[in-house]
C-alpha positions in Angstrom: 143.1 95.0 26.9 142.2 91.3 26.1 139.4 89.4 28.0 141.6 86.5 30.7 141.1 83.3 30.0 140.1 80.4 32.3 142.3 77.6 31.2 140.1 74.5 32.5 142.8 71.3 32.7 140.5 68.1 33.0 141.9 65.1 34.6 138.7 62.9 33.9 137.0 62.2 30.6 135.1 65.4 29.8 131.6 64.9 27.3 131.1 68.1 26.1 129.4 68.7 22.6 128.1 65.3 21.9 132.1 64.4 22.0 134.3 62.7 24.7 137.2 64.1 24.9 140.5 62.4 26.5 142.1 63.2 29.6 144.1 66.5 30.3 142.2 68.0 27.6 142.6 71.5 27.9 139.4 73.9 26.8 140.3 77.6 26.7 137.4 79.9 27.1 137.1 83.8 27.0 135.0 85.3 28.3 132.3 87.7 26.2 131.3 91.1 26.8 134.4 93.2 28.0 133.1 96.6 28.0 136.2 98.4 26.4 134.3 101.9 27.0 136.2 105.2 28.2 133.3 106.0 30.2 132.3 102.4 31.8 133.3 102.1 35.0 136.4 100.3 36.2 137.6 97.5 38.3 141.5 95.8 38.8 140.7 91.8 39.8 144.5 91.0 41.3 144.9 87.2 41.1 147.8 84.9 42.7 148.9 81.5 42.5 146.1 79.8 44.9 143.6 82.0 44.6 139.8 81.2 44.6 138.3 80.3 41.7 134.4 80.7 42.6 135.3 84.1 43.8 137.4 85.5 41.0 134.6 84.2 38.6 131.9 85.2 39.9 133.5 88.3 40.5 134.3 89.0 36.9 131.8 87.1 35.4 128.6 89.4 37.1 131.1 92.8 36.8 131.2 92.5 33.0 127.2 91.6 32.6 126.9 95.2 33.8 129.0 96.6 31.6 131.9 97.2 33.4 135.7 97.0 32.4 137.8 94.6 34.5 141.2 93.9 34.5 142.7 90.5 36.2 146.1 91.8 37.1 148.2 88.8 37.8 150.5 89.4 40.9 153.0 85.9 39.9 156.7 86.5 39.9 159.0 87.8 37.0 155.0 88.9 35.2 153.7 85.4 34.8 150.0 86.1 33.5 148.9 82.2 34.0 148.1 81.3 37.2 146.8 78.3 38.8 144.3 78.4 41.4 143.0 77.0 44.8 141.6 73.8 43.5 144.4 73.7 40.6 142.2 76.0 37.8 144.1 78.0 35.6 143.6 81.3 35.0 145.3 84.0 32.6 144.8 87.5 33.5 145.3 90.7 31.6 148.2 91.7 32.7 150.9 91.4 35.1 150.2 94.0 38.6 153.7 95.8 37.4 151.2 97.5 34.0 148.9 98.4 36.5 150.7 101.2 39.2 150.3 104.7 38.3 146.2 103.8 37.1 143.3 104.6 38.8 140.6 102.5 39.1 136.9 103.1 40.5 137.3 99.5 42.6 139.6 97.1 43.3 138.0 93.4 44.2 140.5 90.7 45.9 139.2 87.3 45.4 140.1 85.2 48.2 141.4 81.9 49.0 145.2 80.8 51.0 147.7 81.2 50.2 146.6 83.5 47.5 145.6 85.8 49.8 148.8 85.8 51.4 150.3 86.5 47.7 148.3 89.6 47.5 149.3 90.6 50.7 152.8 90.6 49.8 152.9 92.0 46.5 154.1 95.6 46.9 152.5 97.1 43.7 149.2 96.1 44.7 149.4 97.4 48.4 150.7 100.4 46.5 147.9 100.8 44.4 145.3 99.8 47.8 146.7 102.8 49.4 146.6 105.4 46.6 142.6 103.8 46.1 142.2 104.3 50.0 143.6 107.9 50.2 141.0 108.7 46.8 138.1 107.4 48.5 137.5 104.8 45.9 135.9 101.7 46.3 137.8 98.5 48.3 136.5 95.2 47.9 138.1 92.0 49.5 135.8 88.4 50.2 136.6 85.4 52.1 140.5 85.0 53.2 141.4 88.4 52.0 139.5 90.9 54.2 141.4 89.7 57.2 144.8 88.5 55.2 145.5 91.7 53.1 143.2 94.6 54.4 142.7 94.0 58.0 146.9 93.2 57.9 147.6 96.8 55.9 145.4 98.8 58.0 142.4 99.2 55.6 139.7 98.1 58.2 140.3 100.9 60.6 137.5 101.8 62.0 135.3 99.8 59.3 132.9 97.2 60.1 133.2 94.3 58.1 133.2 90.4 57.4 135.2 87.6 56.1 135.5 83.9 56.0 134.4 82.8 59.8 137.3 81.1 60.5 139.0 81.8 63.7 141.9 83.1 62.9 140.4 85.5 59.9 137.3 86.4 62.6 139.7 87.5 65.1 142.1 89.8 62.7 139.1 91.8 62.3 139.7 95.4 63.9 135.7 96.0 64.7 135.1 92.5 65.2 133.6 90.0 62.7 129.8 91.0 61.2 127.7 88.1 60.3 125.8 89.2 57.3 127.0 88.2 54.2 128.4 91.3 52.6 128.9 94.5 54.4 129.6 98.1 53.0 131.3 100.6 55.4 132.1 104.1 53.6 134.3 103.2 50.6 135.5 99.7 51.8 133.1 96.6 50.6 133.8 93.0 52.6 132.2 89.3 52.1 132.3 86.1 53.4 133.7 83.3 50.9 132.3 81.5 47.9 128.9 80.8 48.8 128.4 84.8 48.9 130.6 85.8 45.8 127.5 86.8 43.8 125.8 88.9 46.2 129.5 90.5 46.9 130.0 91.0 43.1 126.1 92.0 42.4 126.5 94.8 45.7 130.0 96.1 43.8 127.5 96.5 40.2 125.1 98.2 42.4 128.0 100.3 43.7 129.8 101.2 40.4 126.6 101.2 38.3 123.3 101.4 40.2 120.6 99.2 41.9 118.6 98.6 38.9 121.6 97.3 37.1 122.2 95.0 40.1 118.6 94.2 40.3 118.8 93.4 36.9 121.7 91.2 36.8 120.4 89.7 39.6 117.2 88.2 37.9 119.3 87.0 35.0 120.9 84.9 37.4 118.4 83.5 39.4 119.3 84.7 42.8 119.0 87.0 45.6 120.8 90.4 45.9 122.2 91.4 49.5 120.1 93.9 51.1 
C-alpha cells in the first residue's frame, strides 16, 4: 500500500520556502509514517468526490501518528483514485473501494461533507463492507454529514445514540434523536459532529484501536483536548 496524497492546486501566489511560486502551482505531499505492520491495527478511510477535507485529514493524519494502517479507498466511478473535495482539494487515495470487498478491517471512518456523503451512501461496495463490519462487531465511525446521510439511511444507528452535523435535516434523520456532545460512542458504532470536532473524533478512534495513553499521547503532540 502507498501513503494518498493531498494534491493541493493553489489559485493564488503561494510563498513557500523563501520562493514564490506562480499560480496553479500544484505541491504534492505524502504523508509520513504509514504503519505497514501485520499486527498494527487497521482502518478503511472511503473518500468521494465532495468530501470534507478537514475531516478526512485529520482523520488520517492523527490515525497514522498512532501507528495505525489506513487505507483511503476512493469510492469515484470506473476506479478513479484522485478526487477532488468539498472546497475543491484534491486528494488521491490508496485504492479504489472495488480492492477493498472481501477485507476486514478493525474500523471504518467516513469523513463527511455533501454531496460526498451522499456518494458513500450510494456506493454498493462500501455499504457492503459497512454491513459485513456491523454483523463482526467491529468498529463504525461516520462525522458530520455522514452519520445521518449513510448510517442513519442504512440502518446502522438502530438503537445507537449518536451525533452529527446539527443541521435540521441531519438532526432529524437520527433514530434516537440528535446528542449534543461532540463525539459519542455507543457499542461498536462511533459518531461526531463536523470539522471543528474531527480531532477529538479521530483521537477517540486511536483510543479505540490502540488505547488511552496512545490517545492521550497524541493528544499533547497536538496541542488539544481529547473527548471525555
Amino acid at each position: 500500500m502507498r501513503p494518498f496524497h493531498f494534491l493541493v492546486q493553489a489559485s493564488f501566489p503561494l510563498l513557500a520556502r523563501g520562493l514564490l511560486y506562480a499560480p496553479a502551482y500544484t505541491a504534492r505531499m505524502p504523508t509520513k509514517g504509514v504503519c505497514m505492520q501485520s499486527t498494527a491495527p487497521t482502518v478503511l478511510v472511503p473518500i468521494a468526490d465532495d468530501s470534507e477535507e478537514i475531516e478526512t485529514a485529520c482523520i488520517t493524519d492523527t490515525l497514522v501518528r498512532a501507528g495505525v494502517a489506513v487505507t483511503v479507498a476512493s469510492v469515484a466511478p470506473g476506479g478513479r483514485l484522485l478526487c477532488t473535495m468539498s472546497r475543491g482539494l484534491k486528494v488521491e487515495a490508496d485504492v479504489s473501494i472495488s480492492d477493498c470487498v472481501g477485507k476486514v478491517y478493525d474500523c471504518i471512518a467516513l469523513p463527511g461533507g455533501m454531496p460526498g456523503a451522499e456518494r458513500l451512501r450510494d456506493c454498493e461496495a462500501l455499504i457492503t463492507l459497512l454491513k459485513t463490519h456491523a454483523a463482526a462487531g467491529k468498529t463504525i465511525a461516520a462525522v458530520c454529514a455522514s452519520p445521518a446521510v449513510v448510517l442513519a439511511t442504512h440502518g446502522f444507528l438502530e438503537g445507537h445514540p449518536a451525533t452529527c452535523y446539527p443541521a435540521p435535516k441531519f438532526k432529524g434523520a437520527l433514530p434516537t434523536g440528535w446528542s449534543e456532545a461532540g463525539v459519542v460512542v455507543s457499542g461498536n458504532v462511533v459518531t461526531s459532529q463536523g470539522p471543528g470536532t474531527s480531532l477529538q473524533f479521530a483521537l477517540k478512534l486511536v483510543e479505540l484501536m490502540v488505547s488511552k495513553e496512545k490517545s492521550d499521547e497524541i493528544a499533547a503532540q497536538m496541542l488539544t483536548a481529547r473527548a471525555a
